[in-house]
C-alpha positions as CSV (number, residue, x, y, z in Angstrom):
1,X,235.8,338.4,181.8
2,X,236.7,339.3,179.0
3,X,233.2,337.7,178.3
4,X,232.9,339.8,174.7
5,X,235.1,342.2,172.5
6,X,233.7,343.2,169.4
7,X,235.7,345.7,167.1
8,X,234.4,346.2,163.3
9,X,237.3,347.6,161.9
10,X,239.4,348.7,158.2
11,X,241.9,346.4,156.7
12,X,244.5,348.9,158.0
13,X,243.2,348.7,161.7
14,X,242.7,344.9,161.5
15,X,246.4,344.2,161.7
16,X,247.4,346.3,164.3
17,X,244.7,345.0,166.2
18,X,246.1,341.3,165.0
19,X,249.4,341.9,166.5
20,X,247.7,343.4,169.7
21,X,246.0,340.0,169.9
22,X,248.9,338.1,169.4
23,X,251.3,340.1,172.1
24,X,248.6,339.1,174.7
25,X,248.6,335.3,173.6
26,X,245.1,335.1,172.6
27,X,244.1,331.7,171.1
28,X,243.0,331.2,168.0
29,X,239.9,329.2,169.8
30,X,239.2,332.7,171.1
31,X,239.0,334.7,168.1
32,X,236.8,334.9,165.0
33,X,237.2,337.5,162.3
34,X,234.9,337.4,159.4
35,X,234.4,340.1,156.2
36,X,231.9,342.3,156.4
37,X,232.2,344.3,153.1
38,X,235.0,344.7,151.0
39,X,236.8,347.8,153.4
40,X,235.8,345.9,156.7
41,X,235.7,343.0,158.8
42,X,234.3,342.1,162.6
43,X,236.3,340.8,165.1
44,X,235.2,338.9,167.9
45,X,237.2,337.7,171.2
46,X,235.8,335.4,173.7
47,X,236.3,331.5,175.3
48,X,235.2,329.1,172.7
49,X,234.2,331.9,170.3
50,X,232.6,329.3,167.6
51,X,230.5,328.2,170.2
52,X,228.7,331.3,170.2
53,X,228.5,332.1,166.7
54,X,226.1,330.9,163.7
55,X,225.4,332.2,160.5
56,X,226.2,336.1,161.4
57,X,224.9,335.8,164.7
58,X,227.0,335.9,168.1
59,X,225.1,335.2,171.5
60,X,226.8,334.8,174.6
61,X,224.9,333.7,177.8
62,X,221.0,333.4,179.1
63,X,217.9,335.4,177.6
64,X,215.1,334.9,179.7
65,X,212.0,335.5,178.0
66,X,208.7,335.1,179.9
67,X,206.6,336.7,176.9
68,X,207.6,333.9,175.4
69,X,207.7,331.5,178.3
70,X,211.0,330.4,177.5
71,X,214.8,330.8,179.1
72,X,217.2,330.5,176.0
73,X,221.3,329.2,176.5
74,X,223.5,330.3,174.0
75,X,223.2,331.3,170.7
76,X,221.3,328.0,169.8
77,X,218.5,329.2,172.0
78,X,218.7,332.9,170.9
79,X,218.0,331.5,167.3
80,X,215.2,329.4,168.2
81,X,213.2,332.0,170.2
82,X,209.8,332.8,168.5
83,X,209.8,335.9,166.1
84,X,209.6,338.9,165.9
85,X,211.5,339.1,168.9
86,X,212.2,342.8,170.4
87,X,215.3,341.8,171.0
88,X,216.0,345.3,173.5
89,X,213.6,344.0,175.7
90,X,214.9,340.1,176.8
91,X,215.8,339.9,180.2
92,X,218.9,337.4,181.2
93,X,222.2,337.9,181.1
94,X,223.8,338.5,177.5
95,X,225.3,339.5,175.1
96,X,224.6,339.7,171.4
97,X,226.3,340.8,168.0
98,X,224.4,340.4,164.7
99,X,225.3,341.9,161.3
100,X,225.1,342.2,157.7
101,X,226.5,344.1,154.9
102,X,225.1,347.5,156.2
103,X,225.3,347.5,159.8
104,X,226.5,345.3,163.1
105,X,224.0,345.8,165.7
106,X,225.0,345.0,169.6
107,X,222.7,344.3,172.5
108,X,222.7,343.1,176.0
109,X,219.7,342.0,178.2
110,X,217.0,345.1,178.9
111,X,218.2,345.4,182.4
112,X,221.9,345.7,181.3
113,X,223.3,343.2,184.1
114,X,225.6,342.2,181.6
115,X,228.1,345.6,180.9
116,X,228.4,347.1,177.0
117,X,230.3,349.9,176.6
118,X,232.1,351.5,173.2
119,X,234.7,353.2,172.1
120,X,236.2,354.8,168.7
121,X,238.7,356.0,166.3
122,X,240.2,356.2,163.3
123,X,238.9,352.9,161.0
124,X,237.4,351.2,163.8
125,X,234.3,350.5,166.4
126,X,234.3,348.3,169.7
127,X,232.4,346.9,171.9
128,X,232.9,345.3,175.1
129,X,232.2,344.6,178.5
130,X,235.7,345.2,180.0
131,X,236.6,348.8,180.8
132,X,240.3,347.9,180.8
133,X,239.8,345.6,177.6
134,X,239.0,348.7,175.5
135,X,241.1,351.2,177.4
136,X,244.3,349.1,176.5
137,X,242.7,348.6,172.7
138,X,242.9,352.0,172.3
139,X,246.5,352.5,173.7
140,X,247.6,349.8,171.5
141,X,246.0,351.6,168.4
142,X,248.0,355.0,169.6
143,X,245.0,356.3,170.9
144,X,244.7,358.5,174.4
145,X,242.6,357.9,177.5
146,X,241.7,360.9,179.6
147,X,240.5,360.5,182.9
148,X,237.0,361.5,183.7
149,X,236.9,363.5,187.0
150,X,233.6,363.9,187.7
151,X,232.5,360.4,187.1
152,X,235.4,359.6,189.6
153,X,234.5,362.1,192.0
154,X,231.0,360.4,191.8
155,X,232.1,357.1,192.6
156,X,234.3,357.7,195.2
157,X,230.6,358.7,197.7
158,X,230.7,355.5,200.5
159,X,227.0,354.3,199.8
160,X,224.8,352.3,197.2
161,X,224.1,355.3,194.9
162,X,228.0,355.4,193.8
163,X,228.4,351.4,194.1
164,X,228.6,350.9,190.3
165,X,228.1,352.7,186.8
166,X,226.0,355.5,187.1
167,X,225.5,356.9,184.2
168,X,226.4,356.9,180.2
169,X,229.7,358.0,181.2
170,X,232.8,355.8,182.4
171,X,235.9,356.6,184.0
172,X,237.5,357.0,180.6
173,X,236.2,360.2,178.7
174,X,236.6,357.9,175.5
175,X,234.6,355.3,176.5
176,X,230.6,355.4,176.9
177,X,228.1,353.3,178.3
178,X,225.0,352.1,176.6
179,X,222.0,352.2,178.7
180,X,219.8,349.8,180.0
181,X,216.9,349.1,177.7
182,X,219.6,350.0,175.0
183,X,222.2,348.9,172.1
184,X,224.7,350.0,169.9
185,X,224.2,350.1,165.6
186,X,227.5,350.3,163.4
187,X,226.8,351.7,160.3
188,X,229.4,350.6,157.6
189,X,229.0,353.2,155.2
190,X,231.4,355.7,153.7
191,X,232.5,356.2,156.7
192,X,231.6,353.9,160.3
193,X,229.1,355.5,162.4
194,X,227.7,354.5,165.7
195,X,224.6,355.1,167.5
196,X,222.3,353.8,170.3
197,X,219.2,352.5,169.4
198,X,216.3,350.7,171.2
199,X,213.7,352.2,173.6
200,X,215.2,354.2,176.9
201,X,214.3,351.8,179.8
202,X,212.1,354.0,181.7
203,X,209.9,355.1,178.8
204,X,209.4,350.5,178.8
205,X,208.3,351.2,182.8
206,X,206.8,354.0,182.8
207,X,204.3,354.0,179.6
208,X,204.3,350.2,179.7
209,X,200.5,349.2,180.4
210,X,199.4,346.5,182.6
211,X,196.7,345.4,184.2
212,X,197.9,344.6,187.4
213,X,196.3,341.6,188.8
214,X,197.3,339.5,185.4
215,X,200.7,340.7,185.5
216,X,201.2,339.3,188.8
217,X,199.8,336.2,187.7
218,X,201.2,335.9,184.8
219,X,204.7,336.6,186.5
220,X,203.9,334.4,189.2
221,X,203.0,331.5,186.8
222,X,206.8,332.1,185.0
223,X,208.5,331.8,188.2
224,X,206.6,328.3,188.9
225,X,207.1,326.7,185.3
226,X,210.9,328.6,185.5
227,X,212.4,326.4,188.4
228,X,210.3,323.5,187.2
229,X,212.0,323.7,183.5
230,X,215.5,324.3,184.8
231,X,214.8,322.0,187.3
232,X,214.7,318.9,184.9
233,X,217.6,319.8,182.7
234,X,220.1,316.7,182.9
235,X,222.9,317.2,184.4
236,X,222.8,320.0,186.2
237,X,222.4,321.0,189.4
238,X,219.7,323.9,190.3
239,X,220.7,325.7,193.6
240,X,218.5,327.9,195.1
241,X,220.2,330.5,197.6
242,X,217.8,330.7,199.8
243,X,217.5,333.3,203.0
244,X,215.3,334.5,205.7
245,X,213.6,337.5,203.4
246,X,210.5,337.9,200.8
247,X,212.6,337.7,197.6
248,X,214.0,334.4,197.5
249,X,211.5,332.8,199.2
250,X,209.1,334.0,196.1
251,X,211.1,331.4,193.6
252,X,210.9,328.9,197.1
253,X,207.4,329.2,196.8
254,X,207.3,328.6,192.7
255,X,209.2,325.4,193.2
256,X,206.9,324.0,195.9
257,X,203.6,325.2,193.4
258,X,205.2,323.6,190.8
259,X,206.3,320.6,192.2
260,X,209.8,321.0,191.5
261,X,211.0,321.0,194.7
262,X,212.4,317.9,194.6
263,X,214.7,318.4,191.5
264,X,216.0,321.8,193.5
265,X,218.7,321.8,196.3
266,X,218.4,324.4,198.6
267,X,220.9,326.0,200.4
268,X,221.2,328.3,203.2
269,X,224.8,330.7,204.0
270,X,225.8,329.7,207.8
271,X,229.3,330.5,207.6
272,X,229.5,333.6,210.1
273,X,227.5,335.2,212.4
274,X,226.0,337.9,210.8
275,X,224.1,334.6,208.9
276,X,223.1,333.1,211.7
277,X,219.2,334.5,211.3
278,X,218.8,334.1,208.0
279,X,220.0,330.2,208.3
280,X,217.4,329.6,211.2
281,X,214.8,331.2,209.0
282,X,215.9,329.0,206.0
283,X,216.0,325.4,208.1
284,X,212.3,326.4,209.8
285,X,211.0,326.3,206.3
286,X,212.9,323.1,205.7
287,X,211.5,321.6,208.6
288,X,207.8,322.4,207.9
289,X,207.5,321.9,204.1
290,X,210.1,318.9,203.9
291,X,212.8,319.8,201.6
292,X,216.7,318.8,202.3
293,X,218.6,321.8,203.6
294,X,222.2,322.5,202.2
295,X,222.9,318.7,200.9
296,X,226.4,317.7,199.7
297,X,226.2,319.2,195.4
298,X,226.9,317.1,192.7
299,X,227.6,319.3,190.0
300,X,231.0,317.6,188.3
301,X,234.3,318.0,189.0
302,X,235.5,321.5,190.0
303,X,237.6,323.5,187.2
304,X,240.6,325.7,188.0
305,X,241.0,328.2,185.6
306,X,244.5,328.7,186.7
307,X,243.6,332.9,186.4
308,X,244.6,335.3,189.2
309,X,240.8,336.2,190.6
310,X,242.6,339.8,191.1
311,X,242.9,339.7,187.1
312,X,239.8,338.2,186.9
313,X,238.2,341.0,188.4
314,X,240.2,344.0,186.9
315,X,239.1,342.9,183.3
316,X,235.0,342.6,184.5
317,X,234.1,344.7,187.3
318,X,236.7,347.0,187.6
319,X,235.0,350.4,187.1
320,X,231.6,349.1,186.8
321,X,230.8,347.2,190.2
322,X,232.4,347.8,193.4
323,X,233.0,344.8,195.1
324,X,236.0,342.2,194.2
325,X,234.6,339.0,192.5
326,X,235.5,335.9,192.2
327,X,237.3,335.0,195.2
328,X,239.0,332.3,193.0
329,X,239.4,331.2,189.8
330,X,238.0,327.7,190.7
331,X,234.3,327.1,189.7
332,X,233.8,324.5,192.5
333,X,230.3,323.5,190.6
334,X,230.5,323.9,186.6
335,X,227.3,322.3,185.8
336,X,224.9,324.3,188.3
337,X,222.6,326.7,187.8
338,X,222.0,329.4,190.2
339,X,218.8,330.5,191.6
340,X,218.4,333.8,193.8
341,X,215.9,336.4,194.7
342,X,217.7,338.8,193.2
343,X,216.1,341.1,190.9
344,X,212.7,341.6,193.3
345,X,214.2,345.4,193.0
346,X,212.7,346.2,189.6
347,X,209.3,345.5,191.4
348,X,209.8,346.5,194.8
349,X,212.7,349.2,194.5
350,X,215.4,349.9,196.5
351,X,216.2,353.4,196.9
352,X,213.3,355.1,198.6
353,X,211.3,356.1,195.6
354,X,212.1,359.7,195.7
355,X,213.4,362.0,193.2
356,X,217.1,363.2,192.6
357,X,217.1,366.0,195.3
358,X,215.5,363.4,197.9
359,X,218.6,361.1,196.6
360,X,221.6,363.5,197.4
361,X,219.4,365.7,200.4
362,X,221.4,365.4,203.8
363,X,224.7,363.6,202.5
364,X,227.4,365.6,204.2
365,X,229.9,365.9,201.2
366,X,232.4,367.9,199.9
367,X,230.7,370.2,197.1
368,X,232.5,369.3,194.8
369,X,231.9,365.7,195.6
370,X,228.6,366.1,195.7
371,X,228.1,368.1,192.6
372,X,229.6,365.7,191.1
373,X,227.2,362.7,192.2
374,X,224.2,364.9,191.7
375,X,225.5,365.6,187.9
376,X,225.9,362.0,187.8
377,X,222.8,360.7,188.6
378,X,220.6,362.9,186.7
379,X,222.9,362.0,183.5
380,X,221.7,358.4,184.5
381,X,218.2,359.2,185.0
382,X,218.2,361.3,181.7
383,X,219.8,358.3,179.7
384,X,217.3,355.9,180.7
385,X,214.5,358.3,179.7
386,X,213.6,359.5,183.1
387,X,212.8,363.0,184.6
388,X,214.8,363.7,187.8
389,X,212.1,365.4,189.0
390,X,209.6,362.0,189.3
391,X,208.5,360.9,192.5
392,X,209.6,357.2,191.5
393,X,213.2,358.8,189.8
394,X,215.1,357.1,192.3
395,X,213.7,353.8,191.3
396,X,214.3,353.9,187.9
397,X,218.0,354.8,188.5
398,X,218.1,351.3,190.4
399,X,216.4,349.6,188.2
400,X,218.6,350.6,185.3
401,X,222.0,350.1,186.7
402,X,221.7,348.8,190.3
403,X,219.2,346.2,190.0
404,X,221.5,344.1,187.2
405,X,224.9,344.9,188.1
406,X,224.0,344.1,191.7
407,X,223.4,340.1,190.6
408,X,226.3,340.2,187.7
409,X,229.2,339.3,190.2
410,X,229.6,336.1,189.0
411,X,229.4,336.5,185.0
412,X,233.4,336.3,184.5
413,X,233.3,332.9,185.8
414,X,229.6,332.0,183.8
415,X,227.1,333.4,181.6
416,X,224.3,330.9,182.8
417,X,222.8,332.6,186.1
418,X,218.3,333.1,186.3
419,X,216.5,335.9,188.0
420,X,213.6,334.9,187.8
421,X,211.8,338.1,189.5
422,X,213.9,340.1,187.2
423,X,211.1,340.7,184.8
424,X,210.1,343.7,183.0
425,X,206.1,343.5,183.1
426,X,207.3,343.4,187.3
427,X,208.9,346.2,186.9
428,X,205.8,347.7,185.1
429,X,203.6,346.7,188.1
430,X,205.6,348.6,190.8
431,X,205.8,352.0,189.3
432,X,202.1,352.2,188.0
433,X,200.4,355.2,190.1
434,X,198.4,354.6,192.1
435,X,196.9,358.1,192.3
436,X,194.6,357.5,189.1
437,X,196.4,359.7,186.8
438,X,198.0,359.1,183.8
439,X,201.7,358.1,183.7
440,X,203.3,361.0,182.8
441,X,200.6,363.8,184.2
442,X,202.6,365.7,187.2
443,X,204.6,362.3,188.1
444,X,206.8,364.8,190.3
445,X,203.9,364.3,192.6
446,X,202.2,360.7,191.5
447,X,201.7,358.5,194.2
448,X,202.9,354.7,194.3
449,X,200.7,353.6,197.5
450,X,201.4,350.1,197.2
451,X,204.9,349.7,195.7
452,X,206.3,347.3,198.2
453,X,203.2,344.3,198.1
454,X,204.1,343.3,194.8
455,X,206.2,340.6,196.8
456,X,203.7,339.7,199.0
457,X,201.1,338.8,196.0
458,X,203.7,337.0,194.4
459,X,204.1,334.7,197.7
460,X,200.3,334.6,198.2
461,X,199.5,333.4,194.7
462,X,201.9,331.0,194.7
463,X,202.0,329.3,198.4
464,X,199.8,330.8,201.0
465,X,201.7,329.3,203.7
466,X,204.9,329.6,203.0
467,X,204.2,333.4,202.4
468,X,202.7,333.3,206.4
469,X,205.9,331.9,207.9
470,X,208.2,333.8,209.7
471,X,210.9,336.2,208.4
472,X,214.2,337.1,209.9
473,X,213.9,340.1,212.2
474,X,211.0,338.8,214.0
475,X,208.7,340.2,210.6
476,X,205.3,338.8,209.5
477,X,202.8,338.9,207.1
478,X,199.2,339.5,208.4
479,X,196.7,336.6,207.8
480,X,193.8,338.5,207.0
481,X,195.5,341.2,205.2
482,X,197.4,339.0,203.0
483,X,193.4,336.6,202.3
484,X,192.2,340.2,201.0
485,X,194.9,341.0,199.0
486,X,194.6,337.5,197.4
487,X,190.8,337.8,197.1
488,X,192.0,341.0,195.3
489,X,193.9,339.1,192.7
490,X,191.5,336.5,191.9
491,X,192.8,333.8,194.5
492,X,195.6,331.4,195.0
493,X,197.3,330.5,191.2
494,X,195.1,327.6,189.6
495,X,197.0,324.7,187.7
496,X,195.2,325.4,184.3
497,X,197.5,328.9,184.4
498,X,201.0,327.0,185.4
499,X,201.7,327.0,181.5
500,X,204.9,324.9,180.9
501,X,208.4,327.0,180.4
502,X,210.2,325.8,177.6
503,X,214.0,325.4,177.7
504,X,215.6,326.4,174.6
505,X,219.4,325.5,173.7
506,X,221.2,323.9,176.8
507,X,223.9,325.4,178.8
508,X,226.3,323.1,178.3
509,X,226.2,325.7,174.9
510,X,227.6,328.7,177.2
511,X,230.9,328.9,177.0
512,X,231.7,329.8,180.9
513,X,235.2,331.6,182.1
514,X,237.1,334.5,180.9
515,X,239.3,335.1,177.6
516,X,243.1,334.7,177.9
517,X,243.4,338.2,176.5
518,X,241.6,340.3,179.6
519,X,244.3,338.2,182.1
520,X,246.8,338.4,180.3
521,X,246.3,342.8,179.6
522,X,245.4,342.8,183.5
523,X,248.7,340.8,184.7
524,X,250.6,343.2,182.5
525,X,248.5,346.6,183.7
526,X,250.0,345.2,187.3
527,X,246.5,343.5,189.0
528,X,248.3,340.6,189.1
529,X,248.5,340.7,192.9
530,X,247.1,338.4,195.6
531,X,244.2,339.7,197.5
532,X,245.3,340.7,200.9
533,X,245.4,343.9,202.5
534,X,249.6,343.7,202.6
535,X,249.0,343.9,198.4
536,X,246.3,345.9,197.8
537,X,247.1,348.3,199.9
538,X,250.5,349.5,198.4
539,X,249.7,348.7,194.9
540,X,246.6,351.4,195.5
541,X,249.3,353.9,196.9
542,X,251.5,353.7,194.1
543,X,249.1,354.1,191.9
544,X,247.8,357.6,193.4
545,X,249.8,359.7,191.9
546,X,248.6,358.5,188.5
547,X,245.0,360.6,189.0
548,X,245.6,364.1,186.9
549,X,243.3,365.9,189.2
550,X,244.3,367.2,192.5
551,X,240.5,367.3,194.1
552,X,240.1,363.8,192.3
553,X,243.4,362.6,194.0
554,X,242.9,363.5,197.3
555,X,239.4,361.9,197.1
556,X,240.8,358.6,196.5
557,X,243.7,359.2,198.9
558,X,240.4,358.9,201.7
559,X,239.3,355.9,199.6
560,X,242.9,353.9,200.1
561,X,242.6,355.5,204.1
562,X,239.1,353.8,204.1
563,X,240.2,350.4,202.1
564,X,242.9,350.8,204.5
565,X,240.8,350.7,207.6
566,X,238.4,348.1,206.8
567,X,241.4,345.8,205.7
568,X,244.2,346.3,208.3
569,X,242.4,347.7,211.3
570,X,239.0,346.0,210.9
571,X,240.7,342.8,209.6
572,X,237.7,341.9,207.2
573,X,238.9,340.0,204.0
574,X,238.9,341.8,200.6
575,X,236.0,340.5,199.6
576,X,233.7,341.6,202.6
577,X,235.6,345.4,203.1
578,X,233.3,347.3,201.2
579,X,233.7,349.7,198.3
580,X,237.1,351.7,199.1
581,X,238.8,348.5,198.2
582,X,237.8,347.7,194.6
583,X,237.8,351.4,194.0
584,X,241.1,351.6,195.8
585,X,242.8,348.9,193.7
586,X,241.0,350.1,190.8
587,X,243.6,353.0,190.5
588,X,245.9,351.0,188.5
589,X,243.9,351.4,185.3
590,X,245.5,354.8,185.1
591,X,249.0,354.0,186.5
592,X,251.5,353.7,183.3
């Protein structure tokens, strides 16, 4: 990124934070500074800031709206989505600043796949989605950092439940996380005050009501008129990233119901082995429903942001996600948009729908290691308004920091990605019980019999045959199971409910690539360094010494061992060698 900074500050602050600005060569095209009353003012840094700005509004990226049935770009399509709009509960990829001359108030989509965390001091609020971003701010205006050593000792666990930010706390004691579901209110008086507002995510899922039939159909209906409308905008190219499993072949299946197939190219990963199933899967469904398979893109001329992808990555991910995105800092297709079926996780789950003792039960750890994740998680759980205790606690977790972060790679390069199974009233559907009790009435023991057909239905409402091909792995749906479950619903989708999805703004409106200033604070932090294990490696070791404590340190000695492993002895490239080699890297936001 930087995708956003937002700091409402004092007079006082507003010129040290000026000639912070100025030492890291931001552009005046990326910043905007405006009065707020007659103490303060709001700064905002990002690409093209004015782009994203009107009247006191700022909007950066996609909101997704199927309550609406409409996907919004840019601010011009945030302003022209029907009111009242809760704006906590828009799904998409943004985020948003708004203020007047009593308050700024600071969202990001309900799902939080785009990052928002804070920090404070003397004369002055910020918000951003850069860890490193705000840790340098605060340096800059004389303020300390302390390392967090249980979030580290958290993060450094090898699986999925440690992959990315886990709960409202970051690696830096002074900077917090808002929550999914959740945003951040400045007030501006005597003194500036900040707090989170908006409804915890889980109490959205978990008292949300739904019949469930509709919802599906409803949803289903979305997804259809979705690839249909972004189908047809001009000049740009629609991809769908398509593989041999149930989630992408859902928005598959939309496109053929909708007939926007032919407006959609669909492509299929064949590059290395390991793909090799999925790409048969893909080119059997080409074959028998008579779509083009991986055709030559035309989506303009590619655009080389001349950025290190190493600094790329340190002033997004870094802390929050561990894997190392982009691989360059050349958008091969700027005008595409990107369709995936990513987000089939706030439905369907991904974690074993268990509560937080079934999470950490068995993991052979360290104790202190695995105090620490256990703390960890049930902060996360607690912060999204769930019990640890529930039976579908585990899911919740996912669905408030997994399930977003997990699709958000790409949002330094581009703010303009659609998941369309990333829904909320989905994610309503799979956690309602299925026991016949109320929501909350002993959900330590609730049962959620059905949690994983939500896909299916999807598939059977929208294409009945395509939901009866093969999968990779040899899998299958059963006919006659899948004809009852439709019979269930209602039947197959009819035309009069394939309501039209309006496209509000354009994306041409998005500003896409990251602001000078988190490139320039990361080549100066030392991440300037090329992605190969005879860099990473050392830069990680000289880095070590920088972590205060001595059970965190020799944690993330095994991490460099591990990063070390997959890179040298396994040869796999940075980008395919797991988590020990962002996390391992990562260590320079502490080295001075």
């Amino acid at each position: 990124m930087v995708n956003s900074l937002v700091v409402v500050h004092d007079r006082a602050v507003g010129g040290r934070l000026a000639a912070w600005l100025d030492a890291h060569r931001s552009p005046a095209s990326e910043r905007f500074t405006t009065s707020l009353d007659r103490r303060r003012s709001i700064t905002i840094v990002s690409r093209d800031v004015r782009a994203s700005i009107s009247g006191s509004t700022y909007m950066r990226g996609t909101a997704m709206s199927p309550e609406h049935g409409a996907i919004a770009f840019g601010v011009d399509g945030w302003m022209r989505l029907p009111q009242p709009l809760d704006e906590h509960g828009v799904a998409g990829e943004f985020l948003l600043a708004a203020w007047d001359r009593k308050r700024v108030r600071i969202r990001h989509d309900v799902f939080g796949s785009v990052a928002l965390m804070h920090t404070a001091g003397p004369g002055f609020v910020a918000a951003s989605d850069s860890l490193l971003v705000l840790d340098d701010l605060r340096r800059a205006l004389g303020l300390g950092s302390t390392q967090h050593p249980e979030v580290l000792l958290a993060r450094s666990v090898l699986n999925s439940h440690a992959a990315q930010q886990l709960s409202p706390d970051t690696a830096i004691r002074e900077i917090g996380w808002v929550p999914a579901g959740r945003g951040l209110e400045i007030g501006l008086g005597l003194r500036l005050t900040t707090r989170l507002d908006g409804v915890p995510l889980a109490e959205r899922i978990v008292d949300g009501r739904a019949d469930r039939a509709q919802a599906l159909r409803t949803a289903a209906a979305f997804i259809a008129g979705g690839t249909a409308a972004l189908a047809g905008i001009p000049g740009w190219w629609t991809d769908l990233q398509l593989s041999g499993g149930y989630d992408s072949r859902v928005i598959l299946a939309g496109a053929v119901r909708s007939g926007a197939i032919e407006g959609i190219h669909v492509s299929s990963a064949s590059g290395v082995a390991a793909q090799a199933e999925d790409f048969r899967i893909a080119r059997l469904l080409a074959e028998r429903s008579g779509f083009p398979l991986n055709e030559p893109p035309d989506a303009g001329a590619p655009i080389d942001l001349g950025m290190n992808p190493a600094t790329i990555w340190a002033a997004s991910l870094l802390g929050i996600y561990d894997r190392l995105m982009p691989a360059t800092s050349v958008r091969e297709l700027p005008r595409e948009l990107t369709l995936t079926g990513l987000g089939a996780g706030v439905l369907k789950g991904g974690w074993g729908w268990t509560d937080l003792d079934g999470i950490v039960d068995g993991l052979e750890l360290a104790p202190e290691r695995l105090a620490a994740l256990r703390a960890q998680i049930g902060a996360g759980m607690r912060a999204i308004g769930a019990d640890p205790a529930w039976r579908d606690a585990s899911e919740l977790q996912y669905a408030g920091y997994r399930n977003g972060l997990h699709g958000a790679g790409h949002i330094g390069m581009h703010m303009t990605g659609v998941r369309l199974l990333q829904q909320l009233p989905l994610a309503v559907v799979g956690h309602l019980r299925s026991d016949g009790l109320p929501a909350r009435q002993g959900r330590e023991r609730a049962a959620f019999a059905d949690r994983d057909g939500g896909i299916a239905d999807l598939l059977a409402l929208l294409h009945r045959d395509l939901a009866l091909m093969p999968y990779e792995g040899g899998r299958s749906l059963d006919p006659e199971r899948l004809d009852r479950r439709l019979a269930a619903l209602g039947g197959a989708l009819r035309d009069d409910e394939l309501a039209p999805v309006r496209i509000l703004g354009s994306p041409e409106a998005v500003p896409a690539g990251p602001a000078v200033l988190g490139d320039e604070i990361a080549k100066r932090r030392g991440f300037d360094v090329e992605l190969t294990a005879e860099a990473i490696v050392p830069a990680a070791e000289g880095a070590l010494a920088a972590i205060d404590d001595d059970v965190v340190r020799d944690a993330y000695e095994e991490q460099i061992a591990h990063a070390r492993w997959k890179l040298v002895t396994k040869g796999l490239p940075p980008h395919h060698a797991g988590y020990s080699t962002p996390r391992a890297l990562g260590l320079l936001l502490f080295a001075r």
